[in-house]
C-alpha positions in Angstrom: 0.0 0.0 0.0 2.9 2.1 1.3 4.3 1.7 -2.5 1.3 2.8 -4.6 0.9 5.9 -2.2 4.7 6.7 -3.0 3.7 6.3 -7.2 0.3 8.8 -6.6 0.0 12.7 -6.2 0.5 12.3 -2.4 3.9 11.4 -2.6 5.3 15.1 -1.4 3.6 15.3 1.5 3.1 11.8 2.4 7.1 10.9 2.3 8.6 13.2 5.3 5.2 11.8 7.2 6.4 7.9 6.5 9.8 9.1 7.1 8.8 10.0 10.7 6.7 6.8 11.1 10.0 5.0 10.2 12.2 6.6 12.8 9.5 6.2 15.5 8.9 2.5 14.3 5.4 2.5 13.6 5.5 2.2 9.7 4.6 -1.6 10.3 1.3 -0.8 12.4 -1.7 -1.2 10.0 -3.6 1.1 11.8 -1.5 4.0 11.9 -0.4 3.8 8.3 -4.1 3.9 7.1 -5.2 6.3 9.0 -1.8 8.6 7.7 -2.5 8.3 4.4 -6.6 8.8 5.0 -5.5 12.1 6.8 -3.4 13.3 3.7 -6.4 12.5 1.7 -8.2 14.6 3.6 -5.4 17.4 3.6 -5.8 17.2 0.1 -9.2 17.8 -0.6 -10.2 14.2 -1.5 -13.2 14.2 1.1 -15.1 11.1 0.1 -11.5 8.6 -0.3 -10.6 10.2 3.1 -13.7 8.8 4.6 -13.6 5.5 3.0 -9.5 5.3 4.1 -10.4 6.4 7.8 -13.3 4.0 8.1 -11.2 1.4 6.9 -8.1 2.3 9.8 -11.0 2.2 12.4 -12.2 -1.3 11.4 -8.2 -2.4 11.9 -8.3 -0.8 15.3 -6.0 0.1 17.8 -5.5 0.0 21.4 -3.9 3.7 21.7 -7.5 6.0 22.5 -5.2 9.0 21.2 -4.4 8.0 17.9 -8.2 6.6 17.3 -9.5 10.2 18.2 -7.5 11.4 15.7 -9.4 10.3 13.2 -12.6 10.3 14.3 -11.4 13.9 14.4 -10.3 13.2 10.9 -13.9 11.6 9.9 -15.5 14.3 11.7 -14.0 17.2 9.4 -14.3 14.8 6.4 -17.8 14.7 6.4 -18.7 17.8 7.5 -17.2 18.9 4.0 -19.1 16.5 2.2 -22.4 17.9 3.9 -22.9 15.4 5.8 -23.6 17.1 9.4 -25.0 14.0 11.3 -21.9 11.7 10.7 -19.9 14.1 11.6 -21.5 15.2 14.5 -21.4 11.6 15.9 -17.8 11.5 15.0 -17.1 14.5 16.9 -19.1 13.0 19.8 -16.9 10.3 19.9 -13.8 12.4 19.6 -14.9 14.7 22.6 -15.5 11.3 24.3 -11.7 10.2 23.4 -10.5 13.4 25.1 -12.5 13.2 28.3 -11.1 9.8 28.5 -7.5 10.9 28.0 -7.7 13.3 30.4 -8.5 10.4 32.8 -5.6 8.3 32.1 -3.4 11.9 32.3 -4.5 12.0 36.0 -3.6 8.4 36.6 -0.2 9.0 34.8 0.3 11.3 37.5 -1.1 9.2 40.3 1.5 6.2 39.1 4.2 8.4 38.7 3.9 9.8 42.9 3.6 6.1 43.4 6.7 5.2 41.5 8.7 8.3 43.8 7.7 7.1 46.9 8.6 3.3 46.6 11.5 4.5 45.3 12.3 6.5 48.3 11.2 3.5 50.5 13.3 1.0 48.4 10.1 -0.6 48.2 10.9 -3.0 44.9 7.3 -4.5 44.8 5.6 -1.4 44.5 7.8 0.2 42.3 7.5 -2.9 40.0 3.3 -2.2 40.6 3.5 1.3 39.5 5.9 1.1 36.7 3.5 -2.0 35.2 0.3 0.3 35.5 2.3 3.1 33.9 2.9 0.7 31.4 -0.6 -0.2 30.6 -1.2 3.5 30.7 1.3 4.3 28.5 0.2 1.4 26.1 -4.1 3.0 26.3 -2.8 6.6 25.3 -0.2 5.1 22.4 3.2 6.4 24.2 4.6 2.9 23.0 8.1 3.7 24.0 7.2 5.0 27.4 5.2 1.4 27.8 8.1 -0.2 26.3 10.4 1.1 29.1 8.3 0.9 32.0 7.8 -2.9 31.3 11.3 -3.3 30.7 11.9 -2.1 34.2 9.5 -4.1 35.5 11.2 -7.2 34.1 14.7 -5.8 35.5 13.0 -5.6 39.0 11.4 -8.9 39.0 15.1 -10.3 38.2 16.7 -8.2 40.7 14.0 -9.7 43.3 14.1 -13.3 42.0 10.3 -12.9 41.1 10.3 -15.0 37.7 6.5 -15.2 37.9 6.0 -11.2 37.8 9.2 -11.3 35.1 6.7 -13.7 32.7 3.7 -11.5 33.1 6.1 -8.7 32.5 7.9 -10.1 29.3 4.4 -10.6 28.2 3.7 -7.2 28.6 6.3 -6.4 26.3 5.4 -8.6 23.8 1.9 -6.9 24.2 3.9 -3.0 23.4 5.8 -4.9 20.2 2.8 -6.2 18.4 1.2 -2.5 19.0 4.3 -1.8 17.6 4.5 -3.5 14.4 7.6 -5.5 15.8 6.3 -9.3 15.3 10.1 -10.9 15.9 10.8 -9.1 19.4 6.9 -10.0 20.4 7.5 -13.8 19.3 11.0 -13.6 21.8 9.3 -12.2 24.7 6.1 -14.7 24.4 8.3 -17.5 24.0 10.5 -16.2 27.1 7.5 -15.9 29.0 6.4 -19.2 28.2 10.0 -20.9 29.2 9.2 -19.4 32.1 6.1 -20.5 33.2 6.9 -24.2 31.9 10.1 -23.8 34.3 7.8 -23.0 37.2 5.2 -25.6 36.5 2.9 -22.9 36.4 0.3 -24.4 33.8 -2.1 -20.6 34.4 0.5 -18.5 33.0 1.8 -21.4 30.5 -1.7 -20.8 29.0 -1.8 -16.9 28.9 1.9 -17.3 27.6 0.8 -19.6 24.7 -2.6 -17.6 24.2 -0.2 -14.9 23.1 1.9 -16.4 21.0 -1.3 -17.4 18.6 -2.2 -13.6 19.2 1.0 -12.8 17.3 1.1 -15.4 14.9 -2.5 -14.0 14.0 -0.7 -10.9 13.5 1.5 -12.1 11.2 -1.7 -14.5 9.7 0.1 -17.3 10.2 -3.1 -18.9 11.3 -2.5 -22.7 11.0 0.8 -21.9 13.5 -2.1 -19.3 15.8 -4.7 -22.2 16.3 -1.6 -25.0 17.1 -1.3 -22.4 20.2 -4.8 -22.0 21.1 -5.0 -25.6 20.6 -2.5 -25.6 23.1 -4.2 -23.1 25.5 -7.6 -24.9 25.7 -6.1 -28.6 26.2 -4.3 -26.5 29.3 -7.9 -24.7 30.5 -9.5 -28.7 29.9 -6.7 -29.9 32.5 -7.0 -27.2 34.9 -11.2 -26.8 34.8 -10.6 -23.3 34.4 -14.1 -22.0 32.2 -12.7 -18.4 31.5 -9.2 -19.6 30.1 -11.5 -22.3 28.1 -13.3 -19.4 26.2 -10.7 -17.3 25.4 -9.1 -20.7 23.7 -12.2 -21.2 21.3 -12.7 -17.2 20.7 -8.6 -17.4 19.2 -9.9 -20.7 17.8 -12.9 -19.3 16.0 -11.1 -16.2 14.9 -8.2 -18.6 13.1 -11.0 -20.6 11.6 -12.4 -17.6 10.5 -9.4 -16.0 9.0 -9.0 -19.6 7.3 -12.5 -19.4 5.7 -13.5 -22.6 7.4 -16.8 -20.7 8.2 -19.0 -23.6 10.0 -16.0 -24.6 12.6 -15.6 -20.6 13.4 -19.1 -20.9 14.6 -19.0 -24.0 16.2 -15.7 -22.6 18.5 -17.5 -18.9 18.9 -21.1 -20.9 20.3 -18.9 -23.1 22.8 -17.2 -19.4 23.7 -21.0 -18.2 24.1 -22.1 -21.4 25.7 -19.3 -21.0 28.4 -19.6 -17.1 29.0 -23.3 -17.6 29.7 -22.5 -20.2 32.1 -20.6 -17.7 33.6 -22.6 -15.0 33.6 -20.4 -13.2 32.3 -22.2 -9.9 30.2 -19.1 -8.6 29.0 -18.1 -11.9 27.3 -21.2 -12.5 26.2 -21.5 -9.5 24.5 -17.3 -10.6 22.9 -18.9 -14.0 21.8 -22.0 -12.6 20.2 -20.4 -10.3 18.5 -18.5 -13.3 16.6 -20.8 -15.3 15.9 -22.6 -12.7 14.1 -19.3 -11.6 11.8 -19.2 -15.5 11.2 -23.3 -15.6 9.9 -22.4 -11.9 8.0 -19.2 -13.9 6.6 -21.1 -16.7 5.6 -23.6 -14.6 3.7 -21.0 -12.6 2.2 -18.5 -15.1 1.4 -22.3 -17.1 -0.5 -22.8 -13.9 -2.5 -19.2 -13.6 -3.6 -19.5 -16.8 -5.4 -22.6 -15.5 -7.3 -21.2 -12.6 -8.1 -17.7 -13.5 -9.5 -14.7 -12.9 -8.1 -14.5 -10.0 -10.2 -16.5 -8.2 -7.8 -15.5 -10.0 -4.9 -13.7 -6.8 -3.4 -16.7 -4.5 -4.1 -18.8 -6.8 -2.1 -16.9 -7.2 0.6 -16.6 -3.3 0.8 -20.5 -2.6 0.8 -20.7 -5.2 3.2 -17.9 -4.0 5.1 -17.0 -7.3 6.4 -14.0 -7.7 8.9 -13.0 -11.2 9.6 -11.1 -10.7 12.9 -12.6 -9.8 16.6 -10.3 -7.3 18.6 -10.4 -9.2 21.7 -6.9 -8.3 22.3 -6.7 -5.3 20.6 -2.7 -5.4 19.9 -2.8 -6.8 16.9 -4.9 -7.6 13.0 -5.0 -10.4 10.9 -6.9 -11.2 7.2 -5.2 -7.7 5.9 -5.8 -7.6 1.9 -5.1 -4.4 -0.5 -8.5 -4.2 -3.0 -8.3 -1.4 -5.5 -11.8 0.6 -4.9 -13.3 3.2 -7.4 -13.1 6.0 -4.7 -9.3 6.6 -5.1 -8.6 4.5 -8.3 -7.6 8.2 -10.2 -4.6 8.2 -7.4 -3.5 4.3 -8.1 -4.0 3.7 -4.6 -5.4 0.9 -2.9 -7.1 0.9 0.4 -6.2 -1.9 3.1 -9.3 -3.3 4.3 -9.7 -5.7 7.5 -11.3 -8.8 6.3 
């Protein structure tokens, strides 16, 4: 995508922007190279490709609230040139919404940070390591990756320091966590697999399943998704052995959202019923709202993928556009999978195809 944008009008002012991306190692994040390159569509007048571009970086997501208000910032201004005040009222709503939460995490940045001085003052090791882990998380919400970065890193340092290798493994999985919202799929991979060496080395089956859970997190990532359900594989035979229900239904939602990234359609639902199945047995509203949610991208996908074969593949991208299918369920929001360039009519005249989440 990055290429065609470099062969279309765009190139001047798009260029230094990359350029930056590059230094700050974010030119491998989906999310924040879509939503670049909607922005300069909107910089340069090309109001109706901005909004398709932006819609497409929101379906990618992100975890970091400050870079999504930017564009529904962006979408806000986008369609209020195109005349169209009610969407971009209702992005602006949602923008306002962003800030009010920001301002939030700013106050417990500041909280974390007075926590962080004392226990340093008090030598206190365990609650340093406690504040510079929610800093961390912080960090990681407001998209200060390198801030989260270091924070976790010394975190892990402590944990050493103290002989703790149970916090160091939550902690390198943290990091791993920062490096996928990074773009940075080989350091996530080391510190997952470190995390998981760890846990095996305790005997700590809990964390041997969250360590594993991430690793098919980042293989989805990378949409290596035969490699991403061998791990959830690994993480529900783990939750089977240990009768533990809520790390059983996070194994079939990575489950179902592999299948579903495989197109084998009818075993996504079957894993994303036994997620609803188990979350309901929990009572668990929040969960059942996650596992809802997928079984009804597999039915739309179903549909979808049914029509494309009536269609013709020739307008297999058109349809999937209208119908604006995404194939993938941010329930760890670090990462995207099914990522395929389709050329769409909008900004054909620019040679530039839009990325859209499948």
């Amino acid at each position: 995508m990055v290429e065609a944008a470099m062969k279309s009008p765009m190139r001047d002012s798009l260029e230094p922007t990359y350029q930056q991306l590059q230094k700050m190692k974010l030119d491998k994040s989906p999310f924040v190279v879509v939503s670049v390159v909607g922005q300069e569509l909107l910089t340069a007048g090309h109001h109706g490709a901005s909004v398709v571009v932006l819609e497409a970086a929101l379906k990618i997501g992100t975890c970091s609230l400050k870079l999504r208000g930017s564009v529904f910032s962006a979408l806000s201004s986008a369609y209020w040139s195109l005349g169209n005040t009610e969407k971009s009222t209702g992005y602006m709503q949602q923008d306002l919404d962003v800030a009010k939460t920001l301002g939030n995490y700013r106050e417990a940045l500041t909280n974390h940070r007075h926590q962080l001085v004392l226990a340093m003052k008090l030598k206190d090791r365990e609650a340093a390591s406690s504040a510079l882990s929610s800093l961390g998380h912080v960090y990681t919400a407001i998209g200060d990756y390198p801030n989260a970065l270091a924070s976790h890193k010394q975190c892990v340092l402590l944990a050493k320091q103290s002989k703790d290798e149970l916090s160091e493994a939550r902690e390198l999985g943290n990091m791993g966590a920062v490096y996928i919202a990074m773009g940075d799929f080989e350091n996530a991979v080391q510190c997952h697999e470190q995390h998981l060496k760890i846990a095996k080395d305790l005997g700590n089956k809990r964390e041997e399943a969250r360590a594993y859970s991430n690793l098919g997190s980042a293989y989805h990532y990378r949409r290596n998704f035969d490699k991403a359900m061998s791990y959830h594989n690994y993480v529900l035979e783990l939750a089977q052995e240990l009768m533990e229900k809520a790390i059983e239904m996070r194994a079939y939602a990575g489950l179902g959202h592999a299948a579903r990234c495989m197109q084998d359609l009818e075993r996504a639902k079957q894993y994303h019923e036994q997620q609803l199945g188990i979350a309901e047995d929990l009572k668990d509203r929040a969960a059942e709202g996650r596992a809802s949610s997928n079984l009804g991208k597999d039915r739309i996908a179903c549909k979808v993928q049914g029509q494309c074969h009536r269609l013709g593949i020739a307008r297999v991208a058109h349809c999937l556009l209208q119908k604006s299918v995404y194939l993938y369920s941010k329930e760890s929001p670090h990462y995207v999978c099914c990522v395929f360039p389709w050329s769409l009519p909008a900004v054909n005249h620019m040679i530039f195809p839009v990325i859209t989440v499948l």
